[in-house]
N, CA, C and O atoms as CSV, one atom per row, in Angstrom:
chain,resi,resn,atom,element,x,y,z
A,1,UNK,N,N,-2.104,-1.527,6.049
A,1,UNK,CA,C,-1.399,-0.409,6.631
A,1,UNK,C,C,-1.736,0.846,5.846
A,1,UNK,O,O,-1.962,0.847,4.636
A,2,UNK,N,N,-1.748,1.701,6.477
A,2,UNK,CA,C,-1.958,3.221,5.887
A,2,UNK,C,C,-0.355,3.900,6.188
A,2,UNK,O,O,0.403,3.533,7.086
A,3,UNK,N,N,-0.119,4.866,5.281
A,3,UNK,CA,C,0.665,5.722,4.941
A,3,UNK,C,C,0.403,7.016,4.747
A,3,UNK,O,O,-0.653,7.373,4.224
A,4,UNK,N,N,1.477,7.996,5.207
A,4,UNK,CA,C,1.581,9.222,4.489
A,4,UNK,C,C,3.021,9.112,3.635
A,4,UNK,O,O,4.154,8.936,4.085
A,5,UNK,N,N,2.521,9.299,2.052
A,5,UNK,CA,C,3.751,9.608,1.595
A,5,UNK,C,C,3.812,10.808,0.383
A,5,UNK,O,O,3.106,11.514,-0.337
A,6,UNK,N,N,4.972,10.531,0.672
A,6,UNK,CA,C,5.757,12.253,-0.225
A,6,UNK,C,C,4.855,12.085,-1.991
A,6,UNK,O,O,4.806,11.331,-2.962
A,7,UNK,N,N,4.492,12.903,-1.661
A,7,UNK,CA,C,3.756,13.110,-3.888
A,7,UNK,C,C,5.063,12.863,-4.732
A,7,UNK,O,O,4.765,12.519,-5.876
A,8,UNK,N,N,5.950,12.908,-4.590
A,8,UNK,CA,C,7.230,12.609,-5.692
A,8,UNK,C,C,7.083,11.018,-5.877
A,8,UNK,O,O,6.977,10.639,-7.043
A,9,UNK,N,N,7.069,10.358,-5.194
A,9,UNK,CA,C,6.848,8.798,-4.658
A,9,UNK,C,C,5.683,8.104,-5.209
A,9,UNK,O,O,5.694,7.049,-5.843
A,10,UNK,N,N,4.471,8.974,-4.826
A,10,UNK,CA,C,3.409,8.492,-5.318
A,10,UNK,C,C,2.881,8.495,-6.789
A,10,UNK,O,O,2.954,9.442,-7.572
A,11,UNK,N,N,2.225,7.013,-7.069
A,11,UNK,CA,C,1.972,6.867,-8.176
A,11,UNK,C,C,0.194,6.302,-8.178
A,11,UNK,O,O,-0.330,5.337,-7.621
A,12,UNK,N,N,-0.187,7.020,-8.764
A,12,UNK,CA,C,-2.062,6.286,-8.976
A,12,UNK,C,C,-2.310,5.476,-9.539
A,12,UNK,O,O,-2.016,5.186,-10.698
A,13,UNK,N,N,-3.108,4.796,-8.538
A,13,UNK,CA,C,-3.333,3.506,-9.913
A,13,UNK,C,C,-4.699,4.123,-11.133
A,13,UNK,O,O,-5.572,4.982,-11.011
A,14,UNK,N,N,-4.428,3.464,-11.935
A,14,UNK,CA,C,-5.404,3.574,-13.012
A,14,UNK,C,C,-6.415,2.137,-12.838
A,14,UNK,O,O,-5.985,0.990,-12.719
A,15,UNK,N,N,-7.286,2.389,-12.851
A,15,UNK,CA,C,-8.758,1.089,-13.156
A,15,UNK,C,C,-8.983,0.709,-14.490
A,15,UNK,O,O,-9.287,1.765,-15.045
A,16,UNK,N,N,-9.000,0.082,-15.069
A,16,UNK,CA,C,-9.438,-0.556,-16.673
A,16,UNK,C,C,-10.112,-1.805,-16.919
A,16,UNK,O,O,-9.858,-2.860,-16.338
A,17,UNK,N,N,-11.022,-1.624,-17.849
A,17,UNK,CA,C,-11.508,-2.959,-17.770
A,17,UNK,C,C,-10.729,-3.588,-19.110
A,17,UNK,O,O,-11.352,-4.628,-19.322
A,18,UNK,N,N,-9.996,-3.511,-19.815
A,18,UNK,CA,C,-9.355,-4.030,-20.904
A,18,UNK,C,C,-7.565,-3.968,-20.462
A,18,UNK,O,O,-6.987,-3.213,-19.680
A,19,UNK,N,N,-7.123,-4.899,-21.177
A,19,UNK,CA,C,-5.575,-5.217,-21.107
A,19,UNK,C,C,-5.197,-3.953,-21.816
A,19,UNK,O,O,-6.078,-3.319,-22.397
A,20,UNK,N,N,-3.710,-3.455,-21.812
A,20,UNK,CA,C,-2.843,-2.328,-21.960
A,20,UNK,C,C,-2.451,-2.792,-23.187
A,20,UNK,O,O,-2.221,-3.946,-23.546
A,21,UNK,N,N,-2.397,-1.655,-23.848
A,21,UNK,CA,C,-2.021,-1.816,-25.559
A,21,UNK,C,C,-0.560,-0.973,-25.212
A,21,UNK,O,O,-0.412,0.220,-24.950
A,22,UNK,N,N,0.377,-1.986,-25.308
A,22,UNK,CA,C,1.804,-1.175,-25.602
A,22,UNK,C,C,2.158,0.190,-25.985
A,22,UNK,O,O,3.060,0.902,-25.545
A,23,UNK,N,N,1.106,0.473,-27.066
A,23,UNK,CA,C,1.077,1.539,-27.870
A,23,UNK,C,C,0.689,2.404,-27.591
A,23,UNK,O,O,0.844,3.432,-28.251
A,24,UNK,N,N,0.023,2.340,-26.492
A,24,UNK,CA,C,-1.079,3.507,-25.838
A,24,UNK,C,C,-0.426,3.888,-24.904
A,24,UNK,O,O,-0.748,5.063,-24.728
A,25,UNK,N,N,0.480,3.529,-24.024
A,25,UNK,CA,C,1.436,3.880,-22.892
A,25,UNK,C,C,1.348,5.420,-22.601
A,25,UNK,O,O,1.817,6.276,-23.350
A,26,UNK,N,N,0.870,5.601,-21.745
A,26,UNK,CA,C,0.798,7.544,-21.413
A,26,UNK,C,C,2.081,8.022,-19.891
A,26,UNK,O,O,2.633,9.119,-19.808
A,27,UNK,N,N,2.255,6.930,-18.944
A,27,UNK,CA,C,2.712,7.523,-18.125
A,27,UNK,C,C,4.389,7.984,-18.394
A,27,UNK,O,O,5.179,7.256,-18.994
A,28,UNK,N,N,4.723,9.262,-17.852
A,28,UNK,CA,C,6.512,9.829,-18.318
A,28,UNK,C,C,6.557,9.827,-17.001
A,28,UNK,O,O,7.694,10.281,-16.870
A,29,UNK,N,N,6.047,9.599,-15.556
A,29,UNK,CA,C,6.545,10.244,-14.707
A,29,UNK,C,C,8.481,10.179,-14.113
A,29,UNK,O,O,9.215,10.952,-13.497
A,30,UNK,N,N,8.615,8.981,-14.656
A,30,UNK,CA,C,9.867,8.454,-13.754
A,30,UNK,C,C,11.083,8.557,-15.402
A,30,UNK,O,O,10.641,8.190,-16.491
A,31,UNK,N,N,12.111,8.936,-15.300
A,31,UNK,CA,C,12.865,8.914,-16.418
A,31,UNK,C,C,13.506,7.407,-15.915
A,31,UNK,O,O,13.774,7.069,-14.762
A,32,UNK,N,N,13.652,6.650,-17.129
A,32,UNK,CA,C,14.352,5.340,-17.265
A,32,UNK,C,C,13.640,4.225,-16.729
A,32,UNK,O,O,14.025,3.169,-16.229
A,33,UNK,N,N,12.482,4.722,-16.957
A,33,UNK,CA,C,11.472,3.564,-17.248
A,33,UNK,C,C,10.063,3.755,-17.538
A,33,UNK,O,O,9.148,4.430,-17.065
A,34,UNK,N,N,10.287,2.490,-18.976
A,34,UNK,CA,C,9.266,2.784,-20.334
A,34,UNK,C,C,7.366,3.331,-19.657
A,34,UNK,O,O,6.917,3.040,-18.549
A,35,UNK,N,N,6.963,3.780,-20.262
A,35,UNK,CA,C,5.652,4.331,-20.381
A,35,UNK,C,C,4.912,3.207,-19.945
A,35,UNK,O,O,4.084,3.321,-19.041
A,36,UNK,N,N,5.233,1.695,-20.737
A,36,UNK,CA,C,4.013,0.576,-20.841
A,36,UNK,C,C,4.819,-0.057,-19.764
A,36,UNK,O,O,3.927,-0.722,-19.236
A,37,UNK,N,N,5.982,-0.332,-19.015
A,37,UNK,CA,C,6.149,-0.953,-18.061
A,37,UNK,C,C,5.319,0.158,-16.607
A,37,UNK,O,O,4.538,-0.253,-15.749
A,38,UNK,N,N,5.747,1.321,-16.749
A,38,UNK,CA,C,5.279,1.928,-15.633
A,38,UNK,C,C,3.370,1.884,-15.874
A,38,UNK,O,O,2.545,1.475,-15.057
A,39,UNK,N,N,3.213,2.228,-16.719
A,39,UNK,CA,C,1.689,1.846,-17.026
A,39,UNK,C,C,1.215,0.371,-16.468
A,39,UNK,O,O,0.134,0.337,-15.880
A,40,UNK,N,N,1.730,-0.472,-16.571
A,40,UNK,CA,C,1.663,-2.018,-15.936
A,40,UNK,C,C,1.909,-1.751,-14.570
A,40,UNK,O,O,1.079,-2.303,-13.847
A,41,UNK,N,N,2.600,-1.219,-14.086
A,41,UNK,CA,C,3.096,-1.562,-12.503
A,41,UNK,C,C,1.302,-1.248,-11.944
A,41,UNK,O,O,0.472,-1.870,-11.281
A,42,UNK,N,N,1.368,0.307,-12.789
A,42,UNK,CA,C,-0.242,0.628,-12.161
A,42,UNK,C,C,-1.393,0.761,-12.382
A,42,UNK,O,O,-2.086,1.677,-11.940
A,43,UNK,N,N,-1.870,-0.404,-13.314
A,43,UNK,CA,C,-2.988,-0.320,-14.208
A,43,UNK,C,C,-3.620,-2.091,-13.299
A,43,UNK,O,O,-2.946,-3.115,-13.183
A,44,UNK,N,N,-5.165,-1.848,-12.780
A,44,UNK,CA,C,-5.948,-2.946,-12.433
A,44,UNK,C,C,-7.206,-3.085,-13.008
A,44,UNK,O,O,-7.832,-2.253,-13.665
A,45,UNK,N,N,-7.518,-4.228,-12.694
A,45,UNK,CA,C,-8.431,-4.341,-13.159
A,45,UNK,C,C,-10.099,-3.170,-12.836
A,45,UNK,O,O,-10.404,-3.155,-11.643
A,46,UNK,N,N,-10.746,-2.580,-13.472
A,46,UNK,CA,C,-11.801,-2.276,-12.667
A,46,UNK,C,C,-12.316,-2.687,-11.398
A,46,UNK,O,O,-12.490,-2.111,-10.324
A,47,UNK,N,N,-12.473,-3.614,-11.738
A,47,UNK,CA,C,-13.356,-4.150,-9.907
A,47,UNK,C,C,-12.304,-3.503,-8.812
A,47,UNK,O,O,-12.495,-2.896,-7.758
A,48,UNK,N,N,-11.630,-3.725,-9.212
A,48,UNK,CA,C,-10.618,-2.989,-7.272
A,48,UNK,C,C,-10.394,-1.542,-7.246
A,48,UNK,O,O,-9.506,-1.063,-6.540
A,49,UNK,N,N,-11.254,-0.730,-8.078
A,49,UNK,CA,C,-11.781,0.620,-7.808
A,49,UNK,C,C,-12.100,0.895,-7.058
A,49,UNK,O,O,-12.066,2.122,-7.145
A,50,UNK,N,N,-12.535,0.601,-6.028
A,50,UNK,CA,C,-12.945,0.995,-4.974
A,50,UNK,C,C,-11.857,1.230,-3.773
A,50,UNK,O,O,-11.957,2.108,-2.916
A,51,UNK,N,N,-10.804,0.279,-3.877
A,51,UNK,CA,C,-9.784,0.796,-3.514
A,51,UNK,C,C,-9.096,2.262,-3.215
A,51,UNK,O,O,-8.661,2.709,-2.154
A,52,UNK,N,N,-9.148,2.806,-4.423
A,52,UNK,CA,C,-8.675,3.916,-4.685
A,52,UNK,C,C,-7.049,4.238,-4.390
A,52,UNK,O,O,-6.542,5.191,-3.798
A,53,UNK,N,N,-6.415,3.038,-5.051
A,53,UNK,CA,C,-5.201,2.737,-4.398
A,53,UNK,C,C,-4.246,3.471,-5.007
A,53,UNK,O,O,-4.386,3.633,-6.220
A,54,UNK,N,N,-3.125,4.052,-4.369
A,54,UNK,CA,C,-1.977,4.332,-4.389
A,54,UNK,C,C,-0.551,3.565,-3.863
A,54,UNK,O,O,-0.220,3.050,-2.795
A,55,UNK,N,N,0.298,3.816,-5.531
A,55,UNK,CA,C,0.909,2.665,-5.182
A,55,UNK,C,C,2.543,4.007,-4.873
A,55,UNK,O,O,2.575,5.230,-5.015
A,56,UNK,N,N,3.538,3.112,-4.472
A,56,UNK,CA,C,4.798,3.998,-3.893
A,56,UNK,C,C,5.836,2.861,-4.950
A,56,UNK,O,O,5.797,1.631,-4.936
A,57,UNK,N,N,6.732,3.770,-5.823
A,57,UNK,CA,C,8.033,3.490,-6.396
A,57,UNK,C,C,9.089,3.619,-5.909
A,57,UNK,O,O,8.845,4.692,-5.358
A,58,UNK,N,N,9.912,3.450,-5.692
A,58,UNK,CA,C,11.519,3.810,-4.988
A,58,UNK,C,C,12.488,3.032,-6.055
A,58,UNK,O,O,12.336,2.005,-6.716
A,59,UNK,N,N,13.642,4.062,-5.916
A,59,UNK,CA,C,14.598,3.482,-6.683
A,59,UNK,C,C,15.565,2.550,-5.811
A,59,UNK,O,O,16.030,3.024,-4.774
A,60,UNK,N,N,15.884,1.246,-6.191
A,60,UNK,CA,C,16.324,0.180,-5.452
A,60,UNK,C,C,17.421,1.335,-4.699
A,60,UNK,O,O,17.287,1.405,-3.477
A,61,UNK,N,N,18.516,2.263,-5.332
A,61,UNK,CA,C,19.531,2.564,-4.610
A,61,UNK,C,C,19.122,3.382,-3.447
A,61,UNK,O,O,20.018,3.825,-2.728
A,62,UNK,N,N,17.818,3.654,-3.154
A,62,UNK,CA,C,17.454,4.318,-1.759
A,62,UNK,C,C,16.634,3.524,-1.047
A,62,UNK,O,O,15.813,3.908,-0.214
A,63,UNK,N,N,16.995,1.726,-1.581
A,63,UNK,CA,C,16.640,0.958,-0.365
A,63,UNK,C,C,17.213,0.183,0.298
A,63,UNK,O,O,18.322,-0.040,-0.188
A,64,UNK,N,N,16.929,-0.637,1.638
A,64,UNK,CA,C,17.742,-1.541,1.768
A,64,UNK,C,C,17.486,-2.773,1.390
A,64,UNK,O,O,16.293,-3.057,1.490
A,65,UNK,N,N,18.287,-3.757,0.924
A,65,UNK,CA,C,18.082,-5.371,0.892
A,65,UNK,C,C,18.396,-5.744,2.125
A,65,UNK,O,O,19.189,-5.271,2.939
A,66,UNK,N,N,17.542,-6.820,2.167
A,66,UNK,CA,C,17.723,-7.764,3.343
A,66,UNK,C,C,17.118,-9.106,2.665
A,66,UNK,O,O,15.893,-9.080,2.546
A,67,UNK,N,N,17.770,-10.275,2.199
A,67,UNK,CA,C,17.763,-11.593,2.469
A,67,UNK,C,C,17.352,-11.723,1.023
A,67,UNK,O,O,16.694,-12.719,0.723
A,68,UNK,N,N,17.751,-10.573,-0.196
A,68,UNK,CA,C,17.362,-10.551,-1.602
A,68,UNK,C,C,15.994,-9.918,-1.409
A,68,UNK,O,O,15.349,-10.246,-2.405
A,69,UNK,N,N,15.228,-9.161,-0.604
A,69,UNK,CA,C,14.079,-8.255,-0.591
A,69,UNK,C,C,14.967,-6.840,-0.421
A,69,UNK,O,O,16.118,-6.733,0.005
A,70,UNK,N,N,13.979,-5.699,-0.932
A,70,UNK,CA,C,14.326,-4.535,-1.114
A,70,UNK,C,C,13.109,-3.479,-0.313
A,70,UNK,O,O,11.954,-3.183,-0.620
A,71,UNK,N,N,14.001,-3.098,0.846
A,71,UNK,CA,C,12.850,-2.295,1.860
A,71,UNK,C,C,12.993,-0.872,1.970
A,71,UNK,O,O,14.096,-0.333,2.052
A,72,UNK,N,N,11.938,-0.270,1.972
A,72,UNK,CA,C,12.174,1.643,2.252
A,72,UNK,C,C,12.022,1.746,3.185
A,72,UNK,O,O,11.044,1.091,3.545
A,73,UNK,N,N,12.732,2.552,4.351
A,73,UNK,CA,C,12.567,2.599,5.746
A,73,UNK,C,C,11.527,3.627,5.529
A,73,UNK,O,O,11.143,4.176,4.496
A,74,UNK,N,N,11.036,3.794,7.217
A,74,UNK,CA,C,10.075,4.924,7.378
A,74,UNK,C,C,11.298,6.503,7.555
A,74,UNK,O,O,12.482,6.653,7.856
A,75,UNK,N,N,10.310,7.275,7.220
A,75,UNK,CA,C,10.943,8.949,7.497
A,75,UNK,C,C,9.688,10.072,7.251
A,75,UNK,O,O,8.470,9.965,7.107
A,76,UNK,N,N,10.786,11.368,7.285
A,76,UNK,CA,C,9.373,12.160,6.757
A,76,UNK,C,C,9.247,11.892,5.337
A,76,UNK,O,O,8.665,12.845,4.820
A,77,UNK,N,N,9.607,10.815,4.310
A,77,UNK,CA,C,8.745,10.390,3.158
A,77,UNK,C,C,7.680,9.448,3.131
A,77,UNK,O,O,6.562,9.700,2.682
A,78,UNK,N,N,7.992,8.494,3.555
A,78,UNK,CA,C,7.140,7.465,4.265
A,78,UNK,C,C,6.879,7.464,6.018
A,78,UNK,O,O,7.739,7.160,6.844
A,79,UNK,N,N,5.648,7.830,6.280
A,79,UNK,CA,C,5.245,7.672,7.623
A,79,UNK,C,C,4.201,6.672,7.761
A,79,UNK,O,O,3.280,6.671,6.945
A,80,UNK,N,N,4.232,6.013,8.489
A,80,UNK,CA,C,3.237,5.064,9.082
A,80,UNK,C,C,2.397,5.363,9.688
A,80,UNK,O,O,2.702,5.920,10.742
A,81,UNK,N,N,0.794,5.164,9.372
A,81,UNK,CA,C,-0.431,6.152,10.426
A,81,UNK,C,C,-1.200,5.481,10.651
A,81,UNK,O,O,-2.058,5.942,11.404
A,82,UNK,N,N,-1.422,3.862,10.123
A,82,UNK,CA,C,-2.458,2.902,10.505
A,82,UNK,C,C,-2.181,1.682,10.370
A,82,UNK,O,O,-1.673,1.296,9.317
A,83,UNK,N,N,-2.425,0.898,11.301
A,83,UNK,CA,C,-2.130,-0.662,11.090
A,83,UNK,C,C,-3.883,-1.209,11.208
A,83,UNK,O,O,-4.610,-0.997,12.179
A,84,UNK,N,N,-4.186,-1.782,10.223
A,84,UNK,CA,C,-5.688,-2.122,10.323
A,84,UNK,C,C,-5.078,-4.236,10.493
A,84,UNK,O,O,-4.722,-4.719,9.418
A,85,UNK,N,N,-5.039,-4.965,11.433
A,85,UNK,CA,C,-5.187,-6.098,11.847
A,85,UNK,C,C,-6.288,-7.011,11.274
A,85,UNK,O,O,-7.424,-6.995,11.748
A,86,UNK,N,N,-5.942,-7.793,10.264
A,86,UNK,CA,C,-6.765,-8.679,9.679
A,86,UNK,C,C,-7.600,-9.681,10.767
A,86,UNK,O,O,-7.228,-9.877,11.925
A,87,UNK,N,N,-8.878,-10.305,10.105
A,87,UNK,CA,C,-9.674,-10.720,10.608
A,87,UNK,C,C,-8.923,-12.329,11.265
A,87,UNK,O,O,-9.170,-12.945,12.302
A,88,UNK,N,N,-8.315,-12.505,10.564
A,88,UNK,CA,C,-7.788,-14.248,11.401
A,88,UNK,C,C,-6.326,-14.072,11.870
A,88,UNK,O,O,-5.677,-15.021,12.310
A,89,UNK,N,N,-5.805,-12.744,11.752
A,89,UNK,CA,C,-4.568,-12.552,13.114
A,89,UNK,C,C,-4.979,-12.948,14.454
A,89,UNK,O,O,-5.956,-12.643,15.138
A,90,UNK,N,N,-3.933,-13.739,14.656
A,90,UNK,CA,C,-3.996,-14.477,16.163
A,90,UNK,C,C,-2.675,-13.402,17.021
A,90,UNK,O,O,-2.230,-14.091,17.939
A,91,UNK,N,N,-2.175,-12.425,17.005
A,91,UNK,CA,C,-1.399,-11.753,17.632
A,91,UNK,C,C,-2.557,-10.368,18.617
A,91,UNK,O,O,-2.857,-9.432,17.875
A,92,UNK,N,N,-2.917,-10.295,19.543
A,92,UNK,CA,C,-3.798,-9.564,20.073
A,92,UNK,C,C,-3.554,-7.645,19.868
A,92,UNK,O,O,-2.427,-7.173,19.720
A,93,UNK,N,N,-4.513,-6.989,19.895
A,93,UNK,CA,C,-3.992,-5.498,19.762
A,93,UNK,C,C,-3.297,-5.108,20.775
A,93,UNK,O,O,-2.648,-4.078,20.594
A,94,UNK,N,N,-3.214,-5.689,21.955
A,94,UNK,CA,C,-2.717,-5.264,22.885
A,94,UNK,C,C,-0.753,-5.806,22.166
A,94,UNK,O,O,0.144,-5.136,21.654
A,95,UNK,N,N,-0.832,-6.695,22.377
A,95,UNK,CA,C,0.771,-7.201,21.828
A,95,UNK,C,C,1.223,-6.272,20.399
A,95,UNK,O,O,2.335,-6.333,19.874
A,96,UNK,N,N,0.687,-5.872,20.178
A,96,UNK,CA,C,0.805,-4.826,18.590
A,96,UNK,C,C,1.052,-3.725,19.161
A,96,UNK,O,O,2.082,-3.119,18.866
A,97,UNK,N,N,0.007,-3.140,20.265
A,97,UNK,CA,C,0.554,-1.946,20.630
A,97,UNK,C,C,1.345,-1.489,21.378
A,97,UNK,O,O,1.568,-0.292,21.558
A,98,UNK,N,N,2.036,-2.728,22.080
A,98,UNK,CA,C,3.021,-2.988,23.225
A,98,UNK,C,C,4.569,-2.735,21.933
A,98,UNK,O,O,5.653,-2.192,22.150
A,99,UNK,N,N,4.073,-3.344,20.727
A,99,UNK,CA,C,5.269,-3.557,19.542
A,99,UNK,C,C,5.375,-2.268,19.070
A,99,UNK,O,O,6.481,-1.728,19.073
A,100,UNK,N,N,4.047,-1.481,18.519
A,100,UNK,CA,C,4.501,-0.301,17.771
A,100,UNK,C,C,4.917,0.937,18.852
A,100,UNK,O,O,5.840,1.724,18.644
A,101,UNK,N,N,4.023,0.947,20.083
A,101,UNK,CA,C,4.489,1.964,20.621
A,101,UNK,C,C,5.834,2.418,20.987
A,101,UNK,O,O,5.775,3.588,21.366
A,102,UNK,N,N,6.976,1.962,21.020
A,102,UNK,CA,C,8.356,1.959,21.113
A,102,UNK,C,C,8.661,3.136,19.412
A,102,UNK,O,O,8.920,4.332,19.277
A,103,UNK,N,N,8.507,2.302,18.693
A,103,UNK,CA,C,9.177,2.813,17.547
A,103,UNK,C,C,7.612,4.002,16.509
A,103,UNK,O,O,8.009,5.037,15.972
A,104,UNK,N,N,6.559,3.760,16.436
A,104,UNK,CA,C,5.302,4.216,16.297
A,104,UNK,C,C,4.725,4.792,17.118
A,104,UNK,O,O,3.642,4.455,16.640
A,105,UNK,N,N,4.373,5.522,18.158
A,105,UNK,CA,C,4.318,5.806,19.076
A,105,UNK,C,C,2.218,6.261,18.516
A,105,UNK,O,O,1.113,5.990,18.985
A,106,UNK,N,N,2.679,6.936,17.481
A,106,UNK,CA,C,0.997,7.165,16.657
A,106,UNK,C,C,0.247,6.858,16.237
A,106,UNK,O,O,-0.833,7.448,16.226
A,107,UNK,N,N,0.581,5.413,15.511
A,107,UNK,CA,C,-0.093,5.045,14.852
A,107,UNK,C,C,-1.004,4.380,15.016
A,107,UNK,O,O,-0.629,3.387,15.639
A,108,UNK,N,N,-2.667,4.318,14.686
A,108,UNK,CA,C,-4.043,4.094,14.849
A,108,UNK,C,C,-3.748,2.723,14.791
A,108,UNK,O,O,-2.788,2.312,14.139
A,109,UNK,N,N,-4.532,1.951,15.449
A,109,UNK,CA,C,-4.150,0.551,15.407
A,109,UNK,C,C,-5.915,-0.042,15.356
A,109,UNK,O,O,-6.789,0.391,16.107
A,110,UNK,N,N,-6.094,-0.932,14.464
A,110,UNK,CA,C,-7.711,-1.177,14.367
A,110,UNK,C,C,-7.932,-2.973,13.828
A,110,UNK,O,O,-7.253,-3.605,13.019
A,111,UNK,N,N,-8.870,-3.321,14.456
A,111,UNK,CA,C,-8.883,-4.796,14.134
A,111,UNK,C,C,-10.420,-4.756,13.173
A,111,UNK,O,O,-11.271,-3.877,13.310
A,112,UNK,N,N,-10.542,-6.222,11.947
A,112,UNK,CA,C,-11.222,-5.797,11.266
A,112,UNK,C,C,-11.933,-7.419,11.635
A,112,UNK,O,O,-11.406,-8.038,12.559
A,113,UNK,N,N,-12.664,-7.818,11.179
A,113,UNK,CA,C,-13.384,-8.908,11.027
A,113,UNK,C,C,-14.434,-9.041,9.557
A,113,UNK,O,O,-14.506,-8.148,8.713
A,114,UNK,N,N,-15.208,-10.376,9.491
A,114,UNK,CA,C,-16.063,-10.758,8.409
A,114,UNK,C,C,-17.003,-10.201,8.744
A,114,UNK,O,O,-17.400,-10.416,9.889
A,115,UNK,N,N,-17.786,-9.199,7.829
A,115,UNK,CA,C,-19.175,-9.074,8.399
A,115,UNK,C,C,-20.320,-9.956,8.575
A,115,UNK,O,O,-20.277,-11.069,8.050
A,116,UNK,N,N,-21.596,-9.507,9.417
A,116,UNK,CA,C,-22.101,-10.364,9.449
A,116,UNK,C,C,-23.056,-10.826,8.107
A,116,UNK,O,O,-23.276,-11.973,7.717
A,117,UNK,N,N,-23.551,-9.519,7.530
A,117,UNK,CA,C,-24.510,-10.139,6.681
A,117,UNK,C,C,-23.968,-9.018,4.971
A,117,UNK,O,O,-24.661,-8.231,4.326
A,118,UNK,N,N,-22.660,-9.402,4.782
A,118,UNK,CA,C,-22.456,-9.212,3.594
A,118,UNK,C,C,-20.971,-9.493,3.227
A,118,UNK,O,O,-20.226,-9.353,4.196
A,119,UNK,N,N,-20.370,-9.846,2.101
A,119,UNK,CA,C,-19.207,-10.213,1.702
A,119,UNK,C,C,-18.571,-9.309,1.603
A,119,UNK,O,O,-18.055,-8.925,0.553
A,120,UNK,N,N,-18.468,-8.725,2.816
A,120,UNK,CA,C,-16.790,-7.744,3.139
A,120,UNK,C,C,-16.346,-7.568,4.535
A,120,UNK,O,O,-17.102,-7.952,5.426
A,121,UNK,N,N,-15.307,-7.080,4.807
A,121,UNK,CA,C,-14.223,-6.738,5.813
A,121,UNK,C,C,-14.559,-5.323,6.223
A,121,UNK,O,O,-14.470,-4.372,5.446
A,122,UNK,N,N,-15.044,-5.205,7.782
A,122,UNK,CA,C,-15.538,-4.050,8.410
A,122,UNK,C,C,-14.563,-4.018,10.024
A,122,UNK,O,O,-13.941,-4.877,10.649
A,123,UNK,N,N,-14.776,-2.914,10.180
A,123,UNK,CA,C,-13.739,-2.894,11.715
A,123,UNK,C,C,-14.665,-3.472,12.756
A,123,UNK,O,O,-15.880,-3.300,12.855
A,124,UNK,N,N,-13.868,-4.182,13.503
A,124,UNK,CA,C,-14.415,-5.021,15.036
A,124,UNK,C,C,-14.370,-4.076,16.262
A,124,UNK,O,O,-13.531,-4.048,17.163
A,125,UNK,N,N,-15.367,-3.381,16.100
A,125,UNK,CA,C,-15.304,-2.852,17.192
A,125,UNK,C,C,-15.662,-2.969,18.238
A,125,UNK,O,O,-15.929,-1.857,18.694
A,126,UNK,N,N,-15.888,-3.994,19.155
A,126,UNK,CA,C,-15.926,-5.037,19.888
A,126,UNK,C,C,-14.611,-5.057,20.979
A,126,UNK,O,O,-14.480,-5.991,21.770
């Protein structure tokens, strides 16, 4: 899924090829929680650089639980702008877009598959 969300929210991940030295902890963004825990939430390994991922924090009291999980609804902080459909979903785009259009009315909807002649995930455009 793709997102638009609010920059207060957003947090970058960092790439590293070495484990986090406690001591080295740089991130202050969030008050009341430590440098090397928030540094952990968003520190990966190198290889998933390519990603270029951004990760989203919320404080539990601006979410809801449901069933002991903790969910952020959508708004203008979180908007929803892409549903990319994995390669071995058996639910068709048509039944997805029959689902989001009610409540999503926008959002890009795209199916992906195995490529043919290399080890990654490309859109089916088919």
């Amino acid at each position: 899924m793709g997102f638009d969300l609010d920059d207060f929210y957003a947090q970058e991940v960092k790439y590293s090829d070495n484990r986090l030295d406690p001591g080295t902890a740089t991130n202050v963004k969030y008050a009341g929680i430590s440098a090397y825990v928030l540094d952990s939430l968003c520190t990966k390994f190198s290889h998933w650089q390519y990603e270029e991922e951004v990760r989203a924090l919320f404080d539990f009291n601006e979410c809801t639980m449901e069933n002991g999980l903790y969910f952020f609804g959508f708004s203008d902080v979180l908007v929803l702008r892409e549903v990319i459909v994995g390669a071995r979903c058996d639910v068709s785009l048509e039944e997805l877009k029959q689902l989001l259009s009610n409540i999503h009315p926008d959002v890009k909807l795209r199916k992906s598959r195995l490529s043919w002649n290399s080890y990654s995930v490309v859109e089916d455009t088919q």
